[in-house]
Structures are given as C-alpha cells and as structure tokens.
C-alpha positions in Angstrom: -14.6 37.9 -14.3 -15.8 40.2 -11.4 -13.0 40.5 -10.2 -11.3 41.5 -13.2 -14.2 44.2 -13.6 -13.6 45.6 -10.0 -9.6 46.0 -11.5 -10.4 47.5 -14.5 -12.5 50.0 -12.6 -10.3 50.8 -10.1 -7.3 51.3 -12.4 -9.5 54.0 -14.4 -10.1 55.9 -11.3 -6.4 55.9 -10.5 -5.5 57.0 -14.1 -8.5 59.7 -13.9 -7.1 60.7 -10.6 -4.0 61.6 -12.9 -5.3 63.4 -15.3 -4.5 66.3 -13.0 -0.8 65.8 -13.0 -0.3 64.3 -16.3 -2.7 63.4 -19.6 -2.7 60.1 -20.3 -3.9 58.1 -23.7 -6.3 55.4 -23.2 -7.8 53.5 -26.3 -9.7 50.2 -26.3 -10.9 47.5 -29.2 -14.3 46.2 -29.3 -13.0 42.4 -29.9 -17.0 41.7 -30.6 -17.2 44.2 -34.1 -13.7 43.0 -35.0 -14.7 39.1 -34.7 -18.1 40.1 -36.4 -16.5 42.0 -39.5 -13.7 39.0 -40.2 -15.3 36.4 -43.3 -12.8 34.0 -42.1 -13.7 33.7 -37.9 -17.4 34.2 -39.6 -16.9 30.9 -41.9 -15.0 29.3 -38.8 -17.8 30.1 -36.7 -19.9 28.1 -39.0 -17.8 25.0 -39.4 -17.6 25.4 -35.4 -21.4 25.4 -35.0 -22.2 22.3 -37.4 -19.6 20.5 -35.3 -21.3 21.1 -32.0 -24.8 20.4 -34.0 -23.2 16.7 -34.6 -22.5 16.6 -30.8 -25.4 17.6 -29.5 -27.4 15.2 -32.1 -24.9 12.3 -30.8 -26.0 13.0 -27.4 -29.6 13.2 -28.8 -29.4 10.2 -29.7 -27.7 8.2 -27.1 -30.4 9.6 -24.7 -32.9 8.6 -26.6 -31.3 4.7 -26.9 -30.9 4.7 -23.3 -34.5 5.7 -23.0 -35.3 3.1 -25.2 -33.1 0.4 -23.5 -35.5 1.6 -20.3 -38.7 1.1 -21.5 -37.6 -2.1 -23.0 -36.5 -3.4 -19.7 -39.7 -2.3 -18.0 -42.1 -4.0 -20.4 -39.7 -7.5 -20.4 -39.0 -7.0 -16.3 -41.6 -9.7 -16.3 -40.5 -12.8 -18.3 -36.2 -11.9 -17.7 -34.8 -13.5 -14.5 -33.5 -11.3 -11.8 -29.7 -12.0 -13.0 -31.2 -10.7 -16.8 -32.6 -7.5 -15.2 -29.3 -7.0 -13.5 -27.6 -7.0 -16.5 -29.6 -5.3 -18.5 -29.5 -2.4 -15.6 -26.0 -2.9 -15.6 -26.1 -2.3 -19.9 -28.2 0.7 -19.1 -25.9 2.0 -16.2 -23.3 1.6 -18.8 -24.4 3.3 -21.5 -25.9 6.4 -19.1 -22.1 6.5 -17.9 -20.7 6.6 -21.4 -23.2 9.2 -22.5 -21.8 11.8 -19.3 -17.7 10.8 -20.2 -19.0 12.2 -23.7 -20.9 15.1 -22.9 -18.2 16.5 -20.1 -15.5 15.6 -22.8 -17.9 17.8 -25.2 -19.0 20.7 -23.0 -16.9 20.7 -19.8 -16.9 24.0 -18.5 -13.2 23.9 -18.1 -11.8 21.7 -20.5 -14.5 20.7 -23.2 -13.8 20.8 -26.5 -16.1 23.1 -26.9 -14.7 25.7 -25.1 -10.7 24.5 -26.2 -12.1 24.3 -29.9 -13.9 28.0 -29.5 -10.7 29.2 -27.8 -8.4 28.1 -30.3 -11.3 29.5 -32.9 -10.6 33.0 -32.2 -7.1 32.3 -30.9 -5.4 33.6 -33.8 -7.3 36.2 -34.4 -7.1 37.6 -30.7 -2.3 37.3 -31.4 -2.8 39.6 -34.4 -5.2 42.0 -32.2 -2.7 41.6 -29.5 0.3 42.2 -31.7 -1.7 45.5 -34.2 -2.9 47.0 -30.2 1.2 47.0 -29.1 2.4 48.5 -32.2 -0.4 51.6 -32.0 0.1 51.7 -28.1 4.2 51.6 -28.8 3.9 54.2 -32.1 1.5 56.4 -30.8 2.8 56.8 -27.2 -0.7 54.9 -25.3 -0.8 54.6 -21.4 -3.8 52.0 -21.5 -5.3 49.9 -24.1 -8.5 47.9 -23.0 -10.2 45.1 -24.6 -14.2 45.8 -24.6 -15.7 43.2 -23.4 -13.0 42.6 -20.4 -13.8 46.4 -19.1 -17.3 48.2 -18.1 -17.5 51.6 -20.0 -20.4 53.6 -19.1 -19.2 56.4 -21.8 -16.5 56.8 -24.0 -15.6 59.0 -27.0 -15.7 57.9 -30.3 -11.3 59.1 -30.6 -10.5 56.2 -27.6 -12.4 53.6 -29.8 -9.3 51.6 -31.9 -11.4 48.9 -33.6 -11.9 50.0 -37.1 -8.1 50.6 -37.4 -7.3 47.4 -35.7 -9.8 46.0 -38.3 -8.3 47.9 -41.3 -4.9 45.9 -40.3 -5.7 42.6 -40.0 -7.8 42.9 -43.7 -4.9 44.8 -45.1 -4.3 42.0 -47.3 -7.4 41.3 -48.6 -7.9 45.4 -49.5 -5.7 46.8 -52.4 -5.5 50.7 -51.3 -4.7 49.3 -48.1 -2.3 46.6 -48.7 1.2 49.1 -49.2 0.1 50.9 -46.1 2.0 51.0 -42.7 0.7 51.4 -39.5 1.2 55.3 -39.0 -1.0 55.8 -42.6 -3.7 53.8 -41.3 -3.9 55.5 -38.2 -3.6 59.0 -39.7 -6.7 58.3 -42.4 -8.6 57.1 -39.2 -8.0 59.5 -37.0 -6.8 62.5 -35.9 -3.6 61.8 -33.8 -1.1 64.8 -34.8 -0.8 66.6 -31.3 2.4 68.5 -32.2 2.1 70.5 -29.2 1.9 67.7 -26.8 4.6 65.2 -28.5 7.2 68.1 -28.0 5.9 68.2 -24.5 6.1 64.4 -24.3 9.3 64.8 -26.1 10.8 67.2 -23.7 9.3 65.4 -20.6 10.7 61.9 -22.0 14.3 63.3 -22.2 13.7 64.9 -18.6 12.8 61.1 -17.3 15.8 60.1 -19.2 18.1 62.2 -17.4 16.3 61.6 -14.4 17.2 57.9 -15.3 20.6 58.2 -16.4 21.6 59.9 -13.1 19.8 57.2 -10.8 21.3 54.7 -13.0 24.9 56.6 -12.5 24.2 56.3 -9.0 23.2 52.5 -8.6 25.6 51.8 -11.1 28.2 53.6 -8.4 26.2 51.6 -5.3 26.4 48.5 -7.4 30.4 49.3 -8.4 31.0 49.5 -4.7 28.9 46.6 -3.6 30.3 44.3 -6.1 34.2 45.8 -4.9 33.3 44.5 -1.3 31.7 41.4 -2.5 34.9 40.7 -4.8 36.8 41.8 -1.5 35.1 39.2 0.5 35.1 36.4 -2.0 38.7 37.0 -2.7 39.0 36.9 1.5 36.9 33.3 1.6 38.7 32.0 -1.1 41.8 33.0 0.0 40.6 31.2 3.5 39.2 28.1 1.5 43.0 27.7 -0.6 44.3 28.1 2.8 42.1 25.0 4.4 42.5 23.0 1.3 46.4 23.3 1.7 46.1 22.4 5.3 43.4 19.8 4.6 45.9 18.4 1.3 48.8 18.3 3.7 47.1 16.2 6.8 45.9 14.2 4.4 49.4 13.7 2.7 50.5 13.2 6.1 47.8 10.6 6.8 48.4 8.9 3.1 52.4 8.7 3.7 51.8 7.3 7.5 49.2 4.9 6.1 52.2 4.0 3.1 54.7 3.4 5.7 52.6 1.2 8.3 51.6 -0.6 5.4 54.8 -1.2 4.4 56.0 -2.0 7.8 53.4 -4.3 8.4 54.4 -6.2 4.8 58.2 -6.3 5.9 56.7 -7.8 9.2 54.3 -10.6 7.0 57.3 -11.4 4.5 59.7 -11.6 7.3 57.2 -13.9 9.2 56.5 -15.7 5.8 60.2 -16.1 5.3 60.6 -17.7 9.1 57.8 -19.8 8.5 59.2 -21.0 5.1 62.2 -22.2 7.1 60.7 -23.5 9.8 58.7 -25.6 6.9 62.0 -26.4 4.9 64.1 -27.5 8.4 61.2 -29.6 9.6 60.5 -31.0 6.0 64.4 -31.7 6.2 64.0 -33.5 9.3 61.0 -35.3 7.9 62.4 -36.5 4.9 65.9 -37.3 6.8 64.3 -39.6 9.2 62.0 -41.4 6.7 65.7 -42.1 4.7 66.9 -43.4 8.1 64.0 -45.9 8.6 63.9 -46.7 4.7 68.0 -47.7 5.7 67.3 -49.4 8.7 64.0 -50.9 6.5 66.4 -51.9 3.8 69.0 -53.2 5.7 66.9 -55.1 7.9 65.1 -57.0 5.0 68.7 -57.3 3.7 69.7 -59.0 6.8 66.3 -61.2 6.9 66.3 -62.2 3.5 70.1 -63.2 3.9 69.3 -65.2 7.2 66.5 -66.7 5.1 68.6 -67.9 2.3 71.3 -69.1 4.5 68.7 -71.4 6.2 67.5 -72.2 2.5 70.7 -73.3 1.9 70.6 -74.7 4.8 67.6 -76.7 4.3 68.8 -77.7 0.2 71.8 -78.6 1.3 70.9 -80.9 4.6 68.1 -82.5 1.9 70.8 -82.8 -0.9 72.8 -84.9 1.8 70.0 -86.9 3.4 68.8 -87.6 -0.2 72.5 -88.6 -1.5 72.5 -91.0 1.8 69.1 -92.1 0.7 70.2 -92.6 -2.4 73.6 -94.4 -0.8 71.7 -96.8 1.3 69.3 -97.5 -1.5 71.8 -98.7 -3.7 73.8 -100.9 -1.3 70.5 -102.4 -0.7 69.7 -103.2 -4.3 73.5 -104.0 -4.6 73.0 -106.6 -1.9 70.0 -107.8 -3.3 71.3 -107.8 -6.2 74.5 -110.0 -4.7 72.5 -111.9 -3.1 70.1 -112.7 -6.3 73.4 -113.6 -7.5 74.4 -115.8 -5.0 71.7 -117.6 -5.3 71.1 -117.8 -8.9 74.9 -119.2 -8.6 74.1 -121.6 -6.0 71.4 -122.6 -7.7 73.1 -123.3 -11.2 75.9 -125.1 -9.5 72.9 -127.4 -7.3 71.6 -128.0 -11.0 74.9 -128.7 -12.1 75.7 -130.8 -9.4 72.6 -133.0 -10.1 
C-alpha cells in the first residue's frame, strides 16, 4: 500500500510538472461516501457483520471448551493413568488445532473469508464505480481519475471531487427525476464542465495528434509494407530452397525405395529358385526312397514267395512220404490180420476136421 502511495505521488508531480505545457483533468471518487450513502452495501454490511458475530462467538466458544477440557484434566490428572492423560492431551491438542484451521479459514489475512466475503461485499459495487468513472473520464476528456482512499491528497478542490455524480448514477434507478437521465445531464446539473474555449482547443489539438498519427502511421505502414516485401522475398527464397530439398530428398528416397524393391525382389527370385531346387532335390530323393523301398518290398515278396513255395513243397513232401508210409502201414497191417486171419482159419479147419476125424 506504500508503495502504491509513493506511485500515486510521484505520478501527480509528473502531471503537475505538465501543467506548464499542457492542462490536464484530474477527478477522483471518495469510494468511502459512495459505500456509506448506498442502503443496499449498508444492509449487506449488516448481514456481513452478524455473520462474523456468529464466527467470532463459534471461536468463543470452542476456547472456552478447550479451556474447560483443561481444567478438567488438571483436577482428574490425579486418579487417570498416564495413557488417559495422554489422550486426553491428545483430545485437547486436537481440539486447540481444530479451533486455529477455523479461525485462519475465518480471518486469514490473505484468504479468510472474511476478507473474500468483504471483497466480494463491495465487489459489485466497486464494477459499477469502475464502469460510471470510464464513461465521465471517456465523455468528458479526463487525464486521471483517482480512487480516495488509494491516493494521499493534502488539498483538492471541491470541481476534482466526482463522488456525488458517481453516486447520482448508481441510485439512478431508485430516483424518478433521475431515472431518464444520461450521463452528460447528470454531470451538467453537478457541475460546471462547459469549457467551450478549451474543447475547441482540445478539438483542434486532437485533430493535430491525429495527423501527427496518420503520417507516422503512413510511414510505419510504408516500413512495415517494405519489411513484410523482404520477409515475403525471403520466405518465398526458403521455401523455394525447402521445395527444392524435398524434391531432392523425395527422389533419393525414391531411389532408395525402388533399390530396396529390386533387392528385395532379387533376393525372392533367389529364395523361390532355391526353394524350387530344394523341392527337387526332395522329390528326386523321395523318388529314390520310395523306388528302393518297392525294390526290397519285390525282393521281400518274392523271397517269401520262394520260402513259402519251398515250404509247401517239403509239406507236400512230408504229407505225401506219411500218406505212403501210412498206406504201407496200413498194407503190412492187413496181410498181418490176413495171415492171422488164414491162419485162425487153418486152424479152426484143422481143428473141425481133428473133431471130425474123432
């Protein structure tokens, strides 16, 4: 706030300084009257102060808990246990830390509520005082326009003081012969302001700047029409330069992409061809494979032919050597019987004709 005091105080000397060379308008508003004179910030104000009443009776009255929670503890610190004081100390702790988080959320100096609430209290108030000061300082031609409180006056005269006008504004609404009346009315009832002499002054001073103007901005606009010719030169030159390397760059790299295409290529020819011998080699050896396991299935084949052949010549062989020793078996085994049986019948026939003879 010093600081900004120090400002303010220089910038009036340097505008003083200048009076010599050229008047200049300076009006301020006294933000203090206005607030004062407004029924709505005054009712505001009142709603703001029971509010901060209720905080300051909550932190009252957590004080005096705590408070009580201490005394408490003192006259029980004989009958509780060390681990009970520790809690309760702890409880205490607690509730002391609780009851700082709500008075720094109440009345930090930076970001309480308080000072957010009271901020956004007079807010509104201070946009429309903003806004009325820029259309007087824009109608009426001001240099400066101060705020009261942000500036130390030692003296100024009752014309530089805007306030009641500003005032008149902002309760336009609520006041009936004011209500249809624009900005230039109000200030005319209020004050004084027709200078005549000095706004055709101003007038012919303005239009002087304005020329002044117009030919410096003839001549930058030249400068600029110039500087922007070269840069368009230049950037025509580097993009010129860049379509160049990208043509160059798109035809190595064409280059690169159809080399790449035909090694690939080659080196495909050069796996199918490979592929293709090796097929052949696969096929002519699987030929040979499958031509010499026909040969030994044949020479397999024929050799059981020839073994089963052998074995059912000497089958026959065997059957038919039995079939004769079992006919000559057979042979000798009936001459036997037929002896036998001749020579049962020899002697049954020598025996009848012995009987007979006897």
């Amino acid at each position: 706030m010093r600081k900004l005091h120090c400002l303010l105080l220089v910038l009036l000397g340097v505008v003083a300084a200048g009076y010599a060379q050229k008047p200049s308008r300076i009006g301020y508003v006294d933000m203090d009257y206005i607030l004062a004179n407004l029924e709505d910030y005054k009712v505001a104000s009142q709603q703001f102060a029971l509010q901060v009443e209720q905080w300051q009776a909550e932190i009252e009255k957590r004080a005096e808990k705590i408070k009580t929670e201490k005394e408490k503890l003192e006259a029980e610190k004989p009958l509780l246990t060390p681990e009970l004081i520790k809690d309760k100390e702890e409880e205490i702790a607690l509730l002391e830390y609780n009851l700082n988080a709500y008075k720094e959320k109440k009345f930090n100096a930076e970001n309480g509520e308080y000072i957010t609430q009271k901020f956004m209290l007079a807010k509104p108030i201070q946009d429309q005082i903003f806004n009325i000061a820029q259309e007087i300082g824009k109608m009426r031609k001001y240099d400066f326009i101060f705020e009261k409180s942000q500036a130390t006056m030692l003296f100024s005269a009752g014309q530089h003081n805007l306030s009641k006008v500003v005032l008149r504004a902002l309760k336009k609404k609520d006041n009936a012969e004011d209500r249809n009346k624009n900005m230039a009315d109000l200030l005319k009832e209020s004050y004084d302001f027709e200078f005549v002499e000095e706004r055709v002054k101003r007038r012919q001073e303005a239009e002087k700047a304005r020329k002044e103007r117009q030919a410096q901005y003839e001549q930058e606009r030249v400068r600029r029409t110039e500087e922007m010719k070269a840069q368009r030169e230049q950037l025509n030159k580097k993009r010129e330069e860049q379509r160049l390397q990208r043509q160059k760059e798109t035809a190595e790299k064409q280059q690169k992409l159809q080399q790449d295409r035909e090694a690939l290529q080659a080196q495909r020819q050069k796996e199918a061809q490979e592929r293709m011998q090796k097929m052949q080699q696969d096929r002519e050896a699987l030929k040979a494979q499958r031509e010499k396991e026909n040969a030994e299935r044949l020479q397999k084949a024929q050799e059981q032919r020839e073994a089963l052949k052998a074995q059912r010549e000497k089958e026959n062989a065997e059957r038919i050597q039995k079939m004769q020793q079992e006919r000559e078996a057979l042979k000798a085994q009936r001459e036997k019987e037929a002896a036998e049986r001749a020579q049962k019948a020899q002697e049954q026939k020598a025996k009848t004709e012995a009987e007979t003879k006897k």
